[in-house]
C-alpha positions in Angstrom: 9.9 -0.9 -2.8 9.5 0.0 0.9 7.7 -2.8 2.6 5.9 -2.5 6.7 5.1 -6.5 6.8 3.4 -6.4 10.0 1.6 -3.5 10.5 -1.8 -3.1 9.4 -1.4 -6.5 6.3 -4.9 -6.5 6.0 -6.2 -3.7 5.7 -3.2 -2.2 3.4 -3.9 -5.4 1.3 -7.7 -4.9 0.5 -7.7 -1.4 -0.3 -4.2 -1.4 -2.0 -5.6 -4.0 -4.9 -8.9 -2.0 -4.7 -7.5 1.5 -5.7 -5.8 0.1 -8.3 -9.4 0.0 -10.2 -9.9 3.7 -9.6 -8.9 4.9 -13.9 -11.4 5.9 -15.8 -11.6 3.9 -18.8 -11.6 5.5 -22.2 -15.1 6.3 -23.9 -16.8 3.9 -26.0 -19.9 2.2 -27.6 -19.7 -0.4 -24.2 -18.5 1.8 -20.9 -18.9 -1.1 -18.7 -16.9 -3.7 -20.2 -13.8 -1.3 -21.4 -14.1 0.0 -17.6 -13.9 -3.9 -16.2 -11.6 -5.1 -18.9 -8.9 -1.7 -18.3 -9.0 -2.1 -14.2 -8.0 -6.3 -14.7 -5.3 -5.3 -16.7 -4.2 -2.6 -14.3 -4.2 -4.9 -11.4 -2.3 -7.4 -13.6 0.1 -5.0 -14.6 0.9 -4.4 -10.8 1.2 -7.7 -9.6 3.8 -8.1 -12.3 5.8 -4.7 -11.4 5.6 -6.3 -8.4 7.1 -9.6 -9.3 10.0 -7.8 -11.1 11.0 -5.0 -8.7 11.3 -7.9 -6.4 13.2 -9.8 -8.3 15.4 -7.5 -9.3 15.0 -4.6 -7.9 16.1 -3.4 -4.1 14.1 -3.7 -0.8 13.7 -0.4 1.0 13.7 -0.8 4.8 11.9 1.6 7.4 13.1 2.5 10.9 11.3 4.0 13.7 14.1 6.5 14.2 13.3 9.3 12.2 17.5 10.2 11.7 18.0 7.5 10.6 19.2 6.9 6.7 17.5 6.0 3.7 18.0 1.5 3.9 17.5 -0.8 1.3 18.9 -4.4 0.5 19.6 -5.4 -2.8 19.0 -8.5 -4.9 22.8 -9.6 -4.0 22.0 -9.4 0.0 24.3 -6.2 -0.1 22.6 -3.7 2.8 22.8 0.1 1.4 22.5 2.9 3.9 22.2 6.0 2.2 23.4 4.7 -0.9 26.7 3.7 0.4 27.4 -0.2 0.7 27.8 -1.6 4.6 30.7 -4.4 4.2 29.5 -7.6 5.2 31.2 -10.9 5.8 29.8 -14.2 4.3 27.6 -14.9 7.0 26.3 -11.5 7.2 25.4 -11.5 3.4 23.8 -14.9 3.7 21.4 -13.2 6.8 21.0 -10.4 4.7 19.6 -12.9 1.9 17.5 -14.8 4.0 15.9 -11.7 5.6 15.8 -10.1 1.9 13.8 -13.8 0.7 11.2 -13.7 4.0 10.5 -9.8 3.1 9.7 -10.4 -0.6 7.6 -13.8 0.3 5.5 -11.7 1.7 5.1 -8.7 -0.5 4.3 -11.3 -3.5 1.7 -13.2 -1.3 0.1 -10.4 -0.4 0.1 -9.0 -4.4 -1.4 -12.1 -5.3 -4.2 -12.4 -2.3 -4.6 -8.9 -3.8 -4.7 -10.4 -7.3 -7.4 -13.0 -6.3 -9.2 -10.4 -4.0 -9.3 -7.9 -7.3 -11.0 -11.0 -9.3 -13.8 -11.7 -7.2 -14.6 -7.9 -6.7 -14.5 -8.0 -10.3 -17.5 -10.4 -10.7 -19.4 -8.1 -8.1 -18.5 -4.7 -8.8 -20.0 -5.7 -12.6 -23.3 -6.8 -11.4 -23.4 -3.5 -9.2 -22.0 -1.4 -12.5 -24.6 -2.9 -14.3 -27.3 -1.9 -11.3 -26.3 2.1 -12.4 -27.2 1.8 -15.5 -30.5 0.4 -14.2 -31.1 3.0 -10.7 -29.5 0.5 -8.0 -29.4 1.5 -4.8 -25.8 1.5 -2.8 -28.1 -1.1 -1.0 -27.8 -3.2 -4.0 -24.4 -2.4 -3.7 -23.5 -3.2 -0.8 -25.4 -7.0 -1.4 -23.3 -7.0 -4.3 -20.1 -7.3 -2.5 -20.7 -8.1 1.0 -20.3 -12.0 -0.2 -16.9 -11.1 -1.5 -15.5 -9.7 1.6 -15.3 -12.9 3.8 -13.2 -14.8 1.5 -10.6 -12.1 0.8 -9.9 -11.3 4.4 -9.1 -14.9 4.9 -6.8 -15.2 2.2 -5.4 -11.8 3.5 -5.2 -13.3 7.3 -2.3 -16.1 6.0 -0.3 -13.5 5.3 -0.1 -13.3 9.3 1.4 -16.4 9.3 4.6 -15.6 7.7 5.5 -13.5 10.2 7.4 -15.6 12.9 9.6 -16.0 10.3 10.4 -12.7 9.2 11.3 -12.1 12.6 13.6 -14.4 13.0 15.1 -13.7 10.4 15.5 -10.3 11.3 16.8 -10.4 14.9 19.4 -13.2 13.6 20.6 -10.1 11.3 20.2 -7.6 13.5 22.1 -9.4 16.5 25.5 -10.3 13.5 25.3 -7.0 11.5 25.0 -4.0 13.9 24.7 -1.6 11.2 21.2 -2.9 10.7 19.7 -2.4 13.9 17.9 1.0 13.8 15.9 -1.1 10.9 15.0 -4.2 12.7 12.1 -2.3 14.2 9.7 -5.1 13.8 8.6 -6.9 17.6 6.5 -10.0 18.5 3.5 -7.7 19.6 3.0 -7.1 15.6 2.9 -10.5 14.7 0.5 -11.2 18.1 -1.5 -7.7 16.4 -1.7 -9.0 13.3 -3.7 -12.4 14.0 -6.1 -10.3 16.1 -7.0 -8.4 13.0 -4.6 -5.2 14.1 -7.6 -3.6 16.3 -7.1 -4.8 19.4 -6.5 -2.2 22.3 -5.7 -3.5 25.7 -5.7 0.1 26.8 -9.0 0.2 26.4 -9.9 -2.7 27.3 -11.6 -3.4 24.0 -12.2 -7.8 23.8 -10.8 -9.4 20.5 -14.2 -10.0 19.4 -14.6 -6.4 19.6 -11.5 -6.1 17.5 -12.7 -8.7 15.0 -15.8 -7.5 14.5 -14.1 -3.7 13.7 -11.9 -5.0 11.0 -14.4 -6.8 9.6 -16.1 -3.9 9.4 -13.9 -1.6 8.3 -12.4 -4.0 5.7 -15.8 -4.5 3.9 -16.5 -0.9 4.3 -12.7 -0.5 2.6 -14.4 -2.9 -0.3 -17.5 -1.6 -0.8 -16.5 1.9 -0.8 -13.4 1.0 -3.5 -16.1 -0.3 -5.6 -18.4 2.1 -5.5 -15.4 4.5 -6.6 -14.8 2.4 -9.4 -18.3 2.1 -10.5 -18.4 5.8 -10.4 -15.5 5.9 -12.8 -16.5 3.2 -14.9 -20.1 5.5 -15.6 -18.2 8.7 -16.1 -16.6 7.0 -19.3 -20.4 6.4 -20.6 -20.9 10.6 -19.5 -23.8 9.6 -16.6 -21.5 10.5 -13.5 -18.8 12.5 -12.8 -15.4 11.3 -10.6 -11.8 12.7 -10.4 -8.9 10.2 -10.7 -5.8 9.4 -8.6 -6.1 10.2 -4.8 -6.0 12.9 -2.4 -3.9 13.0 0.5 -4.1 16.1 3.3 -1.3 16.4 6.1 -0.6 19.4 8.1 -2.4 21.5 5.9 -0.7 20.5 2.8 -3.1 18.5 -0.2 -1.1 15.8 -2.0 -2.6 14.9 -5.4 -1.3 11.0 -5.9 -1.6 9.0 -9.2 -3.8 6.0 -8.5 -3.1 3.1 -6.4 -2.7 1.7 -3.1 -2.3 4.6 -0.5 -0.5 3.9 2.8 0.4 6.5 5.3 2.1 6.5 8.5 3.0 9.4 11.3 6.0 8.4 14.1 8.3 10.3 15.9 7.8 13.1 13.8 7.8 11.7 10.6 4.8 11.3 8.2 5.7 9.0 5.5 3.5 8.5 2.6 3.7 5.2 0.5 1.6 4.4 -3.0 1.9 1.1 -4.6 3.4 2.3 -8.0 6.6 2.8 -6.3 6.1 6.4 -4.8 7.8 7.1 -1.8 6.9 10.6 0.2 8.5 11.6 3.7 7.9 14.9 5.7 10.4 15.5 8.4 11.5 18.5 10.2 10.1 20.8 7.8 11.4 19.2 5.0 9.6 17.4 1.7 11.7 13.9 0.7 10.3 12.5 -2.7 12.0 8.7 -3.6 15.0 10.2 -1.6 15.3 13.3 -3.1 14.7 16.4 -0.8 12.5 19.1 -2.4 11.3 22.7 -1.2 9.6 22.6 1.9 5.5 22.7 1.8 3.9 25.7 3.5 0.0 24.9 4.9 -2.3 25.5 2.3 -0.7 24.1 -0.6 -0.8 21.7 -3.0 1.6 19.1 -4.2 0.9 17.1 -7.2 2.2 13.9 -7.8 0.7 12.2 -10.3 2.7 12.6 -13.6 5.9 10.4 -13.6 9.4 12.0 -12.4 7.4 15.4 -11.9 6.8 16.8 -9.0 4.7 20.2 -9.2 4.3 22.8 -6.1 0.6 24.9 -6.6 1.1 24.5 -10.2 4.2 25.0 -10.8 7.3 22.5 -11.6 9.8 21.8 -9.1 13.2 20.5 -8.9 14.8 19.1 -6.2 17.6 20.8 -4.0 
């Protein structure tokens, strides 16, 4: 699990919970309540991955400097850089665990604001599934979920809150372990980011109630638009619409076909790093194509890379294995 805490918690939150609802459900004699009934059990069903890969599973860790190695901490407070172990003292360990506890605090808070978030959209996006089957407009739609959208992004905005702590934690490791530097990449303008809502741009002299007013925006667009995606899905089971499944991802040329679930990307000194909420990791850099750290023939612009079956990884078509 490779976690960004500050960058972008809202946002990545809302739509993360929402693409989980983006299956089709299977057909039957009632499309709309097998559609409802299969995306609760699919956001469920995260949440608890969720719960266990923290628990037991190890942290990734990003870095701004694109040389730098695959990172990740494990449930013992061990720090692995490209799979080797970094030896730690006592004291080192214990910052390692504290930093470890602050990172997966926040990763469960925000799976379970994404849990409650996925629970009221529930309640609206079956009124609106209901309004297909009768000819609502995406007016009705959009009425359907804009009371939703308030409450979620204040749940989401606690998540903001966490962060002093985090950091903290992290320059306390960063200042007694100096193999974990290049990760501690966090600073206090993401925390200061975060609480305006991520969209403030002093450059441009854009106000915070500028800034406010464009996530909100954006976030219930994020909403509305999940749900209308889902509602398509759900009427494709009863044969009255048509929808594809998974998501679509374009970079330099290149269309990556991802099974469904939150989609997070990034682009940063070179590196494009793609992130879905099943556990898939992608990174492009210099030319070459890194899939959950394992490097795979390059992409050439034009082509397609598909994703979405477990452990498979297929280049236009055709089955790939890594080099």
């Amino acid at each position: 699990m490779n976690i960004r805490p500050a960058r972008l918690v809202l946002p990545l939150i809302c739509l993360s919970w929402l693409a989980a609802c983006t299956n089709p459900a299977s057909n039957s004699h009632d499309a709309v309540t097998d559609g409802l009934s299969h995306a609760s059990e699919q956001i469920r069903g995260a949440s608890d991955k969720v719960r266990e890969e923290l628990a037991h599973g190890n942290i990734s860790l990003s870095s701004d400097d694109a040389n730098a190695p695959d990172a990740a901490i494990t449930p013992q407070g061990e720090l692995l850089i490209d799979g080797h172990k970094v030896a730690t003292d006592a004291t080192q360990q214990a910052l390692l665990m504290d930093y470890r506890t602050q990172l997966a605090g926040i990763a469960q808070a925000g799976a379970n604001i994404g849990l409650q978030g996925a629970d009221l959209a529930m309640k609206a996006m079956g009124e609106a599934v209901k309004g297909v089957f009768n000819g609502a407009s995406e007016d009705d739609i959009k009425r359907a979920v804009e009371a939703q959208a308030s409450g979620i992004e204040q749940e989401a905005r606690k998540l903001c809150d966490r962060l002093p702590a985090l950091l903290s934690a992290q320059q306390k490791l960063a200042a007694a372990l100096p193999e974990f530097r290049p990760y501690a990449s966090m600073e206090q303008s993401e925390i200061d980011d975060c609480h305006n809502n991520g969209f403030f741009d002093a450059d441009r002299g854009q106000t915070r109630s500028e800034a406010r007013d464009q996530m909100r925006n954006a976030t219930r667009t994020g909403i509305r638009d999940g749900i209308r995606g889902s509602i398509q899905r759900v009427a494709q089971a009863a044969g009255i619409a048509s929808a594809g499944t998974g998501d679509t991802v374009e970079i330099n040329g290149v269309r990556f076909l991802l099974p469904p679930g939150g989609v997070s990307t990034e682009a940063a000194n070179g590196v494009t790093r793609i992130e879905v909420s099943n556990g898939l990791r992608v990174k492009l850099v210099d030319g070459e194509l890194w899939i959950n750290g394992k490097r795979y023939p390059a992409p050439k612009a034009g082509g397609e890379i598909d994703l979405r079956t477990p452990d498979t990884v297929k280049v236009d078509g055709v089955v790939v294995s890594a080099t």
